[in-house]
PDB file of N, CA, C and O in Angstrom:
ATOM      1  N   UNK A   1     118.814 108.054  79.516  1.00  0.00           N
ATOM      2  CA  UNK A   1     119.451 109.084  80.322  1.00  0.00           C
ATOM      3  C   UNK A   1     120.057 110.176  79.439  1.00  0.00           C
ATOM      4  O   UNK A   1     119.830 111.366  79.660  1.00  0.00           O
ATOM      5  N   UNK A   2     120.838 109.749  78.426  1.00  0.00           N
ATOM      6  CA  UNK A   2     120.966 111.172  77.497  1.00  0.00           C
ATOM      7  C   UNK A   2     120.175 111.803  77.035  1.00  0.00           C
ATOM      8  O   UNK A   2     120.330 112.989  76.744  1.00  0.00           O
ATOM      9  N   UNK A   3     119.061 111.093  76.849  1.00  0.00           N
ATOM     10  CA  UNK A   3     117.915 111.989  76.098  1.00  0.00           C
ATOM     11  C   UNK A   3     117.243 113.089  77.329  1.00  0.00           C
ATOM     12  O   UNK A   3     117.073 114.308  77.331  1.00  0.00           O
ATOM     13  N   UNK A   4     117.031 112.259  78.107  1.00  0.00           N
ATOM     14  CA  UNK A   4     116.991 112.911  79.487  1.00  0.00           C
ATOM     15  C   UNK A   4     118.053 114.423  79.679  1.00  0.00           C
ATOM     16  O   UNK A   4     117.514 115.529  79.700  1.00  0.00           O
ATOM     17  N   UNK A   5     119.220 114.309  79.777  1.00  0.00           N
ATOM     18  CA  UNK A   5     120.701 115.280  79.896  1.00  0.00           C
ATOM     19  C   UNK A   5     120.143 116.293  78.682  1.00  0.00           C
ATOM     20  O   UNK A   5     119.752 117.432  78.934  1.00  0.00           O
ATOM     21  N   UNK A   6     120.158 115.706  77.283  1.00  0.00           N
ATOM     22  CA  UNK A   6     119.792 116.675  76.326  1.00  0.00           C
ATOM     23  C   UNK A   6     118.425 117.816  76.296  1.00  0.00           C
ATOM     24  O   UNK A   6     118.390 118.960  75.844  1.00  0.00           O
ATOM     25  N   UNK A   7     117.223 116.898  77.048  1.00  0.00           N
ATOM     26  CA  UNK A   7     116.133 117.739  77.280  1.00  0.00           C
ATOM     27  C   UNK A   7     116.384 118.846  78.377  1.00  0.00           C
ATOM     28  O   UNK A   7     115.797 119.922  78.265  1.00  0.00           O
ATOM     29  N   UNK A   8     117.177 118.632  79.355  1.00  0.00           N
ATOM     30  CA  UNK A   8     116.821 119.162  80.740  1.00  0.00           C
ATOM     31  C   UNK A   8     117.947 120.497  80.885  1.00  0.00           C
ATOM     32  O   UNK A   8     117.978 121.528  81.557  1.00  0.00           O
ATOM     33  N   UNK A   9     118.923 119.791  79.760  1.00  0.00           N
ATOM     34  CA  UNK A   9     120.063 120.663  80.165  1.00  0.00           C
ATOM     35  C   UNK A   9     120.000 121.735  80.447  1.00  0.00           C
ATOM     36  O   UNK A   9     118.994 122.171  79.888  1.00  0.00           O
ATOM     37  N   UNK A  10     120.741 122.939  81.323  1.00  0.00           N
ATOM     38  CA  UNK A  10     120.456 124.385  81.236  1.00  0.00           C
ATOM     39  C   UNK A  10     118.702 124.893  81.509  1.00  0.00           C
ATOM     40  O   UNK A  10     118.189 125.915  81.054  1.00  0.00           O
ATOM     41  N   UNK A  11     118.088 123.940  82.297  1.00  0.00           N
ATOM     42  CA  UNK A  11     116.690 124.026  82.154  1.00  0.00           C
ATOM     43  C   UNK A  11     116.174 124.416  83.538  1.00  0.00           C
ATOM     44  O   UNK A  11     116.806 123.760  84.365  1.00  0.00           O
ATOM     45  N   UNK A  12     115.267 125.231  84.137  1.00  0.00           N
ATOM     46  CA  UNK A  12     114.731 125.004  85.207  1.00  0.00           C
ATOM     47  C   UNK A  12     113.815 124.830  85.193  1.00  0.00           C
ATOM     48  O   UNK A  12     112.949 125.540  84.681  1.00  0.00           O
ATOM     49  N   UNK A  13     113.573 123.071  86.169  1.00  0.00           N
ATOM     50  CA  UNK A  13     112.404 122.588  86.527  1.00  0.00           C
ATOM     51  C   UNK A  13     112.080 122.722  87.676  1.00  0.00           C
ATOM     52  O   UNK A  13     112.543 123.564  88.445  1.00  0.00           O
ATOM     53  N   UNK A  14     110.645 121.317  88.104  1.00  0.00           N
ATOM     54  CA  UNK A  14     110.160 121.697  89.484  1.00  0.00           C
ATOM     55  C   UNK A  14     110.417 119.971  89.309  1.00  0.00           C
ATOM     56  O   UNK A  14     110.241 119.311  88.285  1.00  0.00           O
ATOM     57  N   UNK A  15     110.934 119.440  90.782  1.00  0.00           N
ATOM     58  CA  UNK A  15     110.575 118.358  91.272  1.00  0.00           C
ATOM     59  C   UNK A  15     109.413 117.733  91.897  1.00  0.00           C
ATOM     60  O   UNK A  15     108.452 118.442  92.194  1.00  0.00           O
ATOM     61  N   UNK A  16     109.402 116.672  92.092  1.00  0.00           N
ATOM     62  CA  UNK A  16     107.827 116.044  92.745  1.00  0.00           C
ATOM     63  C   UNK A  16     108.421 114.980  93.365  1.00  0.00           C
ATOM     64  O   UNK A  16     109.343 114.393  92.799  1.00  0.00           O
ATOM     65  N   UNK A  17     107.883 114.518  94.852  1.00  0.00           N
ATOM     66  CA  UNK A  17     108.722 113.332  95.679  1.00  0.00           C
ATOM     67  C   UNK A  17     107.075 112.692  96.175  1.00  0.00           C
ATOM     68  O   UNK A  17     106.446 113.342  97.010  1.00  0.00           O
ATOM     69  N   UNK A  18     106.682 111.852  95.798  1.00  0.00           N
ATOM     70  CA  UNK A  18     105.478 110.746  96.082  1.00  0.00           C
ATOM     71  C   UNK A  18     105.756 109.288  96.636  1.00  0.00           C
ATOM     72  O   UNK A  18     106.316 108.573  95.805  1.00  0.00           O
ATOM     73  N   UNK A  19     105.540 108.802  97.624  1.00  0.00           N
ATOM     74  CA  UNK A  19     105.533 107.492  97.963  1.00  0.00           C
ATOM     75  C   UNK A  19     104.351 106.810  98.331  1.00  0.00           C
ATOM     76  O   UNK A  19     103.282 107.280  98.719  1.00  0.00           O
ATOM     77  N   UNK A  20     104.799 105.275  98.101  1.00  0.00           N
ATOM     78  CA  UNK A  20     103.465 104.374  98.489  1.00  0.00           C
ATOM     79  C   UNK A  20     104.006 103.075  98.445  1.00  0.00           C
ATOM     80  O   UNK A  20     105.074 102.800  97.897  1.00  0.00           O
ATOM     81  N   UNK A  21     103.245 102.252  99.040  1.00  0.00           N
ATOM     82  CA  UNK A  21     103.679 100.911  98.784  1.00  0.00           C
ATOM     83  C   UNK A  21     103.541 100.286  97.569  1.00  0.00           C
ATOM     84  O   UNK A  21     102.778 100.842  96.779  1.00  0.00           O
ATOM     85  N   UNK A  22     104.307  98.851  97.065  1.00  0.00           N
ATOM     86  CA  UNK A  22     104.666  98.548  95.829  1.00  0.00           C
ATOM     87  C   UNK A  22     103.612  97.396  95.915  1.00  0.00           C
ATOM     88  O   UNK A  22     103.285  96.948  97.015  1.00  0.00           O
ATOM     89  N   UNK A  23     103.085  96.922  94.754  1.00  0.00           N
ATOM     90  CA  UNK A  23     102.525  95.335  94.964  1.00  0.00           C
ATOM     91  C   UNK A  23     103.514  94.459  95.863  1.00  0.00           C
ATOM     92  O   UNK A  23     102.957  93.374  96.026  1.00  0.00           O
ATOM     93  N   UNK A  24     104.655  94.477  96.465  1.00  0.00           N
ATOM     94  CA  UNK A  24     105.130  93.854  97.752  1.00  0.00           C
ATOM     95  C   UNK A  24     105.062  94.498  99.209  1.00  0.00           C
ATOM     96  O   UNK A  24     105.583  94.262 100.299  1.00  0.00           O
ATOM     97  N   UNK A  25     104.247  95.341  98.740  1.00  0.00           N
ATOM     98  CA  UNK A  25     103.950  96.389 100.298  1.00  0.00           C
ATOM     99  C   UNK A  25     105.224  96.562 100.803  1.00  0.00           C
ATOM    100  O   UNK A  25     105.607  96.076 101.867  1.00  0.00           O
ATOM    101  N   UNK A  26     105.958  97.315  99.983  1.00  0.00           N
ATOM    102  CA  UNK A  26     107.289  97.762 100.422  1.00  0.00           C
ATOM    103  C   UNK A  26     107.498  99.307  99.809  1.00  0.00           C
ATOM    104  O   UNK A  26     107.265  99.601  98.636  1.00  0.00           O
ATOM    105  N   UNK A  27     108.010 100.290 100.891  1.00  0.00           N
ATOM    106  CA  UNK A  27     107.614 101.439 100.836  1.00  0.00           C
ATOM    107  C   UNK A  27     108.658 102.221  99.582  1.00  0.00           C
ATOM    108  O   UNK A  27     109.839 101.882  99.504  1.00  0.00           O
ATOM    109  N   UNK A  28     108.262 102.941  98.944  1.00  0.00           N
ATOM    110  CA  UNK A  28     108.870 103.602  97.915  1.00  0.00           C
ATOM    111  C   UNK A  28     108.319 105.069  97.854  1.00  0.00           C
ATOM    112  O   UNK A  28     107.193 105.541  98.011  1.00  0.00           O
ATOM    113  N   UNK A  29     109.522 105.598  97.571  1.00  0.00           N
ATOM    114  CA  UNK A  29     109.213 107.210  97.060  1.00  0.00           C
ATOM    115  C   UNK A  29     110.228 107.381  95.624  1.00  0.00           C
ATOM    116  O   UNK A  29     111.415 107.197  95.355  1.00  0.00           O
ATOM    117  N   UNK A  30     109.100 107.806  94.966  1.00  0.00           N
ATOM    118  CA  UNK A  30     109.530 108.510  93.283  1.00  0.00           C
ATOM    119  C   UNK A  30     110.112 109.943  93.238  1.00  0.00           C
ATOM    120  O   UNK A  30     109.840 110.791  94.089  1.00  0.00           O
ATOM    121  N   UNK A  31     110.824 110.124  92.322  1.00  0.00           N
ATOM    122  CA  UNK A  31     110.992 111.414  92.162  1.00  0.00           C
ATOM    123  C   UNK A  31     111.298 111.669  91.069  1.00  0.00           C
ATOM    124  O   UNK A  31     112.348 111.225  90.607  1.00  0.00           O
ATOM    125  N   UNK A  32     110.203 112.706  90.117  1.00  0.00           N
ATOM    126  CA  UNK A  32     109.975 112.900  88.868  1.00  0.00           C
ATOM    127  C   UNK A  32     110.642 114.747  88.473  1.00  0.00           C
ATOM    128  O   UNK A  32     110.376 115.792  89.067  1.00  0.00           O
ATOM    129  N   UNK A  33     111.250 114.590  87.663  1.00  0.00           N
ATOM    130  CA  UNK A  33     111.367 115.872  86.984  1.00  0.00           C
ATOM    131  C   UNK A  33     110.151 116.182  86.329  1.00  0.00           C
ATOM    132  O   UNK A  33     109.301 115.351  86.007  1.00  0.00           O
ATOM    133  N   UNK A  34     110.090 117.487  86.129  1.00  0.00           N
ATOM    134  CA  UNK A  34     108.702 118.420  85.302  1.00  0.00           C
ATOM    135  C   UNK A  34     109.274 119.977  84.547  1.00  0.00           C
ATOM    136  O   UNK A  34     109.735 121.031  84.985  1.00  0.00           O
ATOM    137  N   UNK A  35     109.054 119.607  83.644  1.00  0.00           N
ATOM    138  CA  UNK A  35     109.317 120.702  82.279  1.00  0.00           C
ATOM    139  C   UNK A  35     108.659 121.818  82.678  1.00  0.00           C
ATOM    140  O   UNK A  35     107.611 121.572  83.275  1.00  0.00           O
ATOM    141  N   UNK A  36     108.952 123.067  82.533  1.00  0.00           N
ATOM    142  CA  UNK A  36     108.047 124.338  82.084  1.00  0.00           C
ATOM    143  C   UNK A  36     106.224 123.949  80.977  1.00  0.00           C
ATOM    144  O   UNK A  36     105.095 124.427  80.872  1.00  0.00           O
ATOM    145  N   UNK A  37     106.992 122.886  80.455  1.00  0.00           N
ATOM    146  CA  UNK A  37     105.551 122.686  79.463  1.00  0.00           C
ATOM    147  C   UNK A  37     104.826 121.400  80.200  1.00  0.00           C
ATOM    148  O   UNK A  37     103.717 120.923  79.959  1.00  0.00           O
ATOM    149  N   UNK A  38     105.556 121.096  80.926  1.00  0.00           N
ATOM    150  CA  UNK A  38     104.732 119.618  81.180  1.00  0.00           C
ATOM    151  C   UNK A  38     105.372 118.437  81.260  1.00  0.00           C
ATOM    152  O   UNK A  38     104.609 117.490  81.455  1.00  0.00           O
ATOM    153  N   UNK A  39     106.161 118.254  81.202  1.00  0.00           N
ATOM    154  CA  UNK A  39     106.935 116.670  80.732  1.00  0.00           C
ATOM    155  C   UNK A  39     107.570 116.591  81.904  1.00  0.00           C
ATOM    156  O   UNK A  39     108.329 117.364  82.488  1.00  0.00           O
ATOM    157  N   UNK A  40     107.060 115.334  82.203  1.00  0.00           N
ATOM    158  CA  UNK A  40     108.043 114.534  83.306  1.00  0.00           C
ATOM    159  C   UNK A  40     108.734 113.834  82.801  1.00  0.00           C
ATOM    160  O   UNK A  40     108.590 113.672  81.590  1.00  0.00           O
ATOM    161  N   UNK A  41     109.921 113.021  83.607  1.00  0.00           N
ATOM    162  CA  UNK A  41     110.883 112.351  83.809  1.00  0.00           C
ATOM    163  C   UNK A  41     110.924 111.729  85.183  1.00  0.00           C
ATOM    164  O   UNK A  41     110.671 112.337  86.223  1.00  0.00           O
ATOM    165  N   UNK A  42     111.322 110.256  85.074  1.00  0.00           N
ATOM    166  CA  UNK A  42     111.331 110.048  86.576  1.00  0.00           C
ATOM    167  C   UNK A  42     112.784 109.616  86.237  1.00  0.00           C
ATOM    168  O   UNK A  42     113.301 108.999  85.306  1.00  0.00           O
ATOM    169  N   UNK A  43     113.409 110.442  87.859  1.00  0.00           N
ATOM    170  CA  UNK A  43     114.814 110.780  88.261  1.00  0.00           C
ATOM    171  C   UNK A  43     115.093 109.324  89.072  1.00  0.00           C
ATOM    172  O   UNK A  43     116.134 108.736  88.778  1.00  0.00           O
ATOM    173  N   UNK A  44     114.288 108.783  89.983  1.00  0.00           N
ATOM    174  CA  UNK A  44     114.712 107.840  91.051  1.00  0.00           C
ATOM    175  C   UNK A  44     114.033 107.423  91.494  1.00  0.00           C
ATOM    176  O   UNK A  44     113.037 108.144  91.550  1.00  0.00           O
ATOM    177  N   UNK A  45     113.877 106.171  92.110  1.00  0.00           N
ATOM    178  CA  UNK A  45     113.056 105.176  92.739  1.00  0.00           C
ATOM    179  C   UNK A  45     113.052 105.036  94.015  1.00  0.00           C
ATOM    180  O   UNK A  45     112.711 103.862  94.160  1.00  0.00           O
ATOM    181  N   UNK A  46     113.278 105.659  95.446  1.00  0.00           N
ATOM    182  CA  UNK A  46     113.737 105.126  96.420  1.00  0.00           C
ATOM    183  C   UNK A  46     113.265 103.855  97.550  1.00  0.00           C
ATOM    184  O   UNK A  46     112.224 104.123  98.151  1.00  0.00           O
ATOM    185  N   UNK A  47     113.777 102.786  97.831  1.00  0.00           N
ATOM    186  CA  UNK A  47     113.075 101.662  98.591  1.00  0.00           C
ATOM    187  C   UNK A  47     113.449 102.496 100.117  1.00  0.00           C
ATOM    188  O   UNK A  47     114.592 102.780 100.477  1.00  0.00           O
ATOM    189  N   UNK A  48     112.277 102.773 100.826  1.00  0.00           N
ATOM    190  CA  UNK A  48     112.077 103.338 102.426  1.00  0.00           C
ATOM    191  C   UNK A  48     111.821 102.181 103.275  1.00  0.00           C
ATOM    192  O   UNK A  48     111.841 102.077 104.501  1.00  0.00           O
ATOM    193  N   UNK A  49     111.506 101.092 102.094  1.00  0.00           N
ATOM    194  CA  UNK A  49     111.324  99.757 103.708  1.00  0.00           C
ATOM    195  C   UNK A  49     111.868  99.215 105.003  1.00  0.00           C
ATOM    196  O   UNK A  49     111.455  98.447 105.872  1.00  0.00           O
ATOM    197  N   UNK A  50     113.132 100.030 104.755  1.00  0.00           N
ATOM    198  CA  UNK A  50     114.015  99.937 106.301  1.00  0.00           C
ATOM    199  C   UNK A  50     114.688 101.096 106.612  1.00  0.00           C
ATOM    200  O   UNK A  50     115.783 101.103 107.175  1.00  0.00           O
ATOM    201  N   UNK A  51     113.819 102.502 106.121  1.00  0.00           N
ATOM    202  CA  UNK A  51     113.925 103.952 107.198  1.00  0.00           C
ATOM    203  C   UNK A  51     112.822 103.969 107.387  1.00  0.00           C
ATOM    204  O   UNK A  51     111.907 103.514 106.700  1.00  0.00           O
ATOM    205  N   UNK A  52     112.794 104.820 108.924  1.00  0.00           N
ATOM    206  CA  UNK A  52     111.677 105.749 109.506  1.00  0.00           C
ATOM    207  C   UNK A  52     110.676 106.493 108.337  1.00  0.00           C
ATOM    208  O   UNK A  52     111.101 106.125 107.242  1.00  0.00           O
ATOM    209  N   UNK A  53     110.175 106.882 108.263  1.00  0.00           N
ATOM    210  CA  UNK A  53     109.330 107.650 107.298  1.00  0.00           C
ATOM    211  C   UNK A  53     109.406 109.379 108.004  1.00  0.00           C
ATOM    212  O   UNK A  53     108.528 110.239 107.937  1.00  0.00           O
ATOM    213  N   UNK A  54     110.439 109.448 108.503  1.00  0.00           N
ATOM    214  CA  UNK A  54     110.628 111.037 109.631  1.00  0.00           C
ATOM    215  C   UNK A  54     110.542 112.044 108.488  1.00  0.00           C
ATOM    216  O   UNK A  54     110.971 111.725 107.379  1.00  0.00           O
ATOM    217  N   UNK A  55     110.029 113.194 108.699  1.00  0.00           N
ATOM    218  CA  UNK A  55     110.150 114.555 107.699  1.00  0.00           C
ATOM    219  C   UNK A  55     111.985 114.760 107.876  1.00  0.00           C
ATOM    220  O   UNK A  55     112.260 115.697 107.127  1.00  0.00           O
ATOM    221  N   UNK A  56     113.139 114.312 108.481  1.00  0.00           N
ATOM    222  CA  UNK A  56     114.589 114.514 108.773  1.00  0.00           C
ATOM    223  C   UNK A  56     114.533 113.471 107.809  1.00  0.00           C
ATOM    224  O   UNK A  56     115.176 113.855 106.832  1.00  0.00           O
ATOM    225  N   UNK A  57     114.144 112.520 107.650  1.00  0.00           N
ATOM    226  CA  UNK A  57     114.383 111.547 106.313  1.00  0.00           C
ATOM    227  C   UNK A  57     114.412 112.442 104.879  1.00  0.00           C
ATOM    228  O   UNK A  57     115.207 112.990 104.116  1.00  0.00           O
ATOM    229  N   UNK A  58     113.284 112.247 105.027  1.00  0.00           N
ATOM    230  CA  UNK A  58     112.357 112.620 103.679  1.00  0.00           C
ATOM    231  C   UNK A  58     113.422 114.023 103.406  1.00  0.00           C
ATOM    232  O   UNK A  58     114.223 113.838 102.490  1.00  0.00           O
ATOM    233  N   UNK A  59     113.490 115.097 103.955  1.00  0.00           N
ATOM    234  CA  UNK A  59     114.403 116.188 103.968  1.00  0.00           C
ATOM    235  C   UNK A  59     115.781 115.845 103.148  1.00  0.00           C
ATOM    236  O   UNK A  59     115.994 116.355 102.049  1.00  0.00           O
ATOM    237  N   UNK A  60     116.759 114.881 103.811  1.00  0.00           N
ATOM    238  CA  UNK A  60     117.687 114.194 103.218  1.00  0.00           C
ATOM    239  C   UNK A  60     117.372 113.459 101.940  1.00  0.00           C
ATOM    240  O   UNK A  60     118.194 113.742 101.068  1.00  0.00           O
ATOM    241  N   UNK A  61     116.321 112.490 101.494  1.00  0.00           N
ATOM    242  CA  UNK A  61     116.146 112.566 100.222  1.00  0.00           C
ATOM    243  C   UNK A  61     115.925 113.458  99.198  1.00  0.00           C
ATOM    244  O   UNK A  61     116.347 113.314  98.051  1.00  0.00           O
ATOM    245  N   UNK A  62     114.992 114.760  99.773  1.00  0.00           N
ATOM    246  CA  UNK A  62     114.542 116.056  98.515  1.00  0.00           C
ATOM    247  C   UNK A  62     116.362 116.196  98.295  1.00  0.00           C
ATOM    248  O   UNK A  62     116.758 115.806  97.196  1.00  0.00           O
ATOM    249  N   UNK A  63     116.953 116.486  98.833  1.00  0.00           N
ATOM    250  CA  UNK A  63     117.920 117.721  99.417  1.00  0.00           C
ATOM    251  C   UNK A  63     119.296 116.897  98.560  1.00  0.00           C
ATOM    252  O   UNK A  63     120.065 117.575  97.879  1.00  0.00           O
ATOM    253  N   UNK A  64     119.452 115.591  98.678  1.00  0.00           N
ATOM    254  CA  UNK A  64     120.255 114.618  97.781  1.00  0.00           C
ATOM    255  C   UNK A  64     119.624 114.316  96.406  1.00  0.00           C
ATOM    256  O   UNK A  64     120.424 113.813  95.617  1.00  0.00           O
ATOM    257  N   UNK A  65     118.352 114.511  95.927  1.00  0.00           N
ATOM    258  CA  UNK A  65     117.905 114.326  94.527  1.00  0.00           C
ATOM    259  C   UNK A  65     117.895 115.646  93.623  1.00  0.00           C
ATOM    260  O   UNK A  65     117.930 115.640  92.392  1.00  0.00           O
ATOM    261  N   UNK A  66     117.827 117.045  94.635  1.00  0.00           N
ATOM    262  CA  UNK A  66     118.050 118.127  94.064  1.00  0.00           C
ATOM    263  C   UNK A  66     119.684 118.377  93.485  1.00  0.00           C
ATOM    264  O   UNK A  66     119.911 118.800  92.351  1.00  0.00           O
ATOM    265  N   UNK A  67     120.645 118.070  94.382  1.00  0.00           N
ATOM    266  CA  UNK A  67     122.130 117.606  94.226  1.00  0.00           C
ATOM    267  C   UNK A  67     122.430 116.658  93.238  1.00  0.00           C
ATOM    268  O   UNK A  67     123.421 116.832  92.529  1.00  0.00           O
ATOM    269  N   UNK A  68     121.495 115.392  93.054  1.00  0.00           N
ATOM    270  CA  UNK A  68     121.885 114.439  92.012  1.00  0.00           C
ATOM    271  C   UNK A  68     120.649 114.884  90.715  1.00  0.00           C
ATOM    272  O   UNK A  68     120.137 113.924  90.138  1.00  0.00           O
ATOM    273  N   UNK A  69     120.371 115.764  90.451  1.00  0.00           N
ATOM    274  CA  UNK A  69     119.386 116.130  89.189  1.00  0.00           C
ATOM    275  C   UNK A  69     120.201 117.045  88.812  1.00  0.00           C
ATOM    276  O   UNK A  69     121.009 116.780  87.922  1.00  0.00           O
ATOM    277  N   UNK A  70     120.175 118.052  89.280  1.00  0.00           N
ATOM    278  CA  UNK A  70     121.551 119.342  89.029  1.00  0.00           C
ATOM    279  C   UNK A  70     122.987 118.840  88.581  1.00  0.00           C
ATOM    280  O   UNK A  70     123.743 119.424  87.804  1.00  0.00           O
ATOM    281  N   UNK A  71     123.177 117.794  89.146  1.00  0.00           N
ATOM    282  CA  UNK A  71     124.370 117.524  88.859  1.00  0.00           C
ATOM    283  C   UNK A  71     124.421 116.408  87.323  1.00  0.00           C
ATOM    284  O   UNK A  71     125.136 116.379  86.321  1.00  0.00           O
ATOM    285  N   UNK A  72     123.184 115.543  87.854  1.00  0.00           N
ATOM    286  CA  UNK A  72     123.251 114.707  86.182  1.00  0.00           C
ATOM    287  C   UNK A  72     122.914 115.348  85.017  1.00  0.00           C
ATOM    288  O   UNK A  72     123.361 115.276  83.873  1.00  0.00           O
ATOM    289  N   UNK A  73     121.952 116.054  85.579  1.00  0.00           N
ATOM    290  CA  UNK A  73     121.190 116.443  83.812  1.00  0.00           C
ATOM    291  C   UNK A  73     121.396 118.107  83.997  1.00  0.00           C
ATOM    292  O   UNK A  73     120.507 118.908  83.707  1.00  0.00           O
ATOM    293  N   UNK A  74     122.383 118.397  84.395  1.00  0.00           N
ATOM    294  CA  UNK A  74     122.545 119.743  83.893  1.00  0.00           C
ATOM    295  C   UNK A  74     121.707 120.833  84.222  1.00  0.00           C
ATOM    296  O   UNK A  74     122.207 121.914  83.912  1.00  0.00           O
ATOM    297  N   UNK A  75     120.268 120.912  84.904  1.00  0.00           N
ATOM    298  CA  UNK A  75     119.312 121.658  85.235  1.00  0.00           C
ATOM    299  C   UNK A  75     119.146 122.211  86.321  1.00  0.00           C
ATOM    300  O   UNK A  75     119.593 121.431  87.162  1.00  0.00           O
ATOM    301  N   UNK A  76     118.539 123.630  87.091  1.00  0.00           N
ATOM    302  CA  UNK A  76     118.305 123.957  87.968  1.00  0.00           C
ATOM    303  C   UNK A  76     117.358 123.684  88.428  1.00  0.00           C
ATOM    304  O   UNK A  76     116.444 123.945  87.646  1.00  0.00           O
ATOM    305  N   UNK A  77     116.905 123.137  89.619  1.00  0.00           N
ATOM    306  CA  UNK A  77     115.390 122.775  90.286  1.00  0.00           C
ATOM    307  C   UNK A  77     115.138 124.278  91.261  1.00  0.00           C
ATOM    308  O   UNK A  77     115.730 124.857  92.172  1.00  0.00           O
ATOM    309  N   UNK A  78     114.075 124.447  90.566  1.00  0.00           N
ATOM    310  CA  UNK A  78     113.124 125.358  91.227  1.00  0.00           C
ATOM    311  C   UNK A  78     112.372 125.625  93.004  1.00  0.00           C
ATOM    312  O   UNK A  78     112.369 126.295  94.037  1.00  0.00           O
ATOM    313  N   UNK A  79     111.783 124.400  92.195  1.00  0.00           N
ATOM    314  CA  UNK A  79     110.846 124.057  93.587  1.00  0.00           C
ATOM    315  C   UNK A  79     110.475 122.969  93.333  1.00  0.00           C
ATOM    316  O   UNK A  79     110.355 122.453  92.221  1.00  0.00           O
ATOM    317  N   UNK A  80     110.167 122.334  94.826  1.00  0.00           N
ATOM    318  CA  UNK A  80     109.605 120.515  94.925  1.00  0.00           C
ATOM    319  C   UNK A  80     108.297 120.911  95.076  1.00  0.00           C
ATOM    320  O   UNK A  80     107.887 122.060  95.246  1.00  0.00           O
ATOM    321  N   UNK A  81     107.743 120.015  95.014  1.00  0.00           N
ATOM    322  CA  UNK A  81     105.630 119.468  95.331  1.00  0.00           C
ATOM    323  C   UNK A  81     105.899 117.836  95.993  1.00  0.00           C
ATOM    324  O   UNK A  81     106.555 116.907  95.520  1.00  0.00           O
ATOM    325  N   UNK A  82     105.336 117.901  96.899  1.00  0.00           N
ATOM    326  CA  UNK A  82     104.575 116.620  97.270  1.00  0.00           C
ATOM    327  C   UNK A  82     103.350 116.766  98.133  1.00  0.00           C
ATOM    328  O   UNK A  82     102.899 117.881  98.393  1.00  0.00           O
ATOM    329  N   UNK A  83     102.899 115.846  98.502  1.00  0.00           N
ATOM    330  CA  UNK A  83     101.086 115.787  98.822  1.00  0.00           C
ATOM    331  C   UNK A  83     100.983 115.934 100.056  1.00  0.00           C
ATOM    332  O   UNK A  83     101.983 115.531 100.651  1.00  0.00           O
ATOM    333  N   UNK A  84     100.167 116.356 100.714  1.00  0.00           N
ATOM    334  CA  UNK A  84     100.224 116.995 102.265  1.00  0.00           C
ATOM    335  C   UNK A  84     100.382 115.913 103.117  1.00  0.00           C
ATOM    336  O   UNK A  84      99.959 116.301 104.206  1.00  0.00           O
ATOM    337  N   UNK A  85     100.787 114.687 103.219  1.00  0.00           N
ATOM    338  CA  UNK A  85     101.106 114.151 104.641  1.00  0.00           C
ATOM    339  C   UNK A  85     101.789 114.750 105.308  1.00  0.00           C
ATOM    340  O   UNK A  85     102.491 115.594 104.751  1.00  0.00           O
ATOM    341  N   UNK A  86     101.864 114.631 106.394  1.00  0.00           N
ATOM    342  CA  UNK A  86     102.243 115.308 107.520  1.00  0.00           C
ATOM    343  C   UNK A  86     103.664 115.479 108.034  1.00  0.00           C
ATOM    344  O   UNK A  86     104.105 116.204 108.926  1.00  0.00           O
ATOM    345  N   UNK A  87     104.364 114.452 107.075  1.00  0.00           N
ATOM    346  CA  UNK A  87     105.868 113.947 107.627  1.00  0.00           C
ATOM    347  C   UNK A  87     106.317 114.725 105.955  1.00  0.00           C
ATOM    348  O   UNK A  87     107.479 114.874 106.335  1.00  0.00           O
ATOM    349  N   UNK A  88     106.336 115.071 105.092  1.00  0.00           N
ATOM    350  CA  UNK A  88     106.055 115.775 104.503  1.00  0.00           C
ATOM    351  C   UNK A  88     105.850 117.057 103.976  1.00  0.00           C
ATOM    352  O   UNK A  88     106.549 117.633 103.142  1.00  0.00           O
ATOM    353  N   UNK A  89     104.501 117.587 104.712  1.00  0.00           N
ATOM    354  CA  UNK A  89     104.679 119.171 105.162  1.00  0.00           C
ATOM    355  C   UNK A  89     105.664 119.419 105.823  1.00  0.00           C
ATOM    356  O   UNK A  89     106.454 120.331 105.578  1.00  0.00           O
ATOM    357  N   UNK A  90     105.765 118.308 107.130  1.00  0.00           N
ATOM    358  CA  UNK A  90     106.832 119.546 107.410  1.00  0.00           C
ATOM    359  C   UNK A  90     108.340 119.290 106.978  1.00  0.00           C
ATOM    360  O   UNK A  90     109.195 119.990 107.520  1.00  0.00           O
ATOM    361  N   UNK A  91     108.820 118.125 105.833  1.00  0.00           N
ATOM    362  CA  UNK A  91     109.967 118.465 105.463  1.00  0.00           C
ATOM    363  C   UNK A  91     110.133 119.862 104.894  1.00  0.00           C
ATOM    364  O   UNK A  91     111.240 120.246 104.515  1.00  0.00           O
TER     365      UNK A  91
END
């Protein structure tokens, strides 16, 4: 995590929020930091196995990892990416 704080600090990145099930078929969404050059970091793990999968979900996670990235490692987030599902788009 410091090395993390030291890279990112004062930095603006782009986030990325991906989920899928785990080898226990239990639902998870990642969320990776991304450098100007390329370099990720993964920020958080989230277990979804007992929420809805609603785009009002998913919304509340971008929206709390942008708040807890900014706030840990010192960096401004840009913009998020995730993959067109539908619950998703329309967060």
């Amino acid at each position: 995590m410091n090395k993390c704080r030291e890279v990112l600090k004062n930095r603006t990145v782009s986030i990325a929020l991906d989920g899928w099930s785990n080898v226990h078929n239990e639902t998870i969404v990642c969320v990776t930091v991304t450098t100007e050059e390329g370099h990720i970091y993964l920020s958080d793990t989230i277990d979804m196995s007992s929420n809805a999968h609603t785009a009002e979900y998913l919304e509340e996670i971008a929206v709390s990892s942008v708040k807890k990235i900014e706030l840990e490692f010192g960096c401004h987030v840009r913009s998020i990416v995730t993959d067109n599902a539908a619950n998703l788009a329309k967060m």
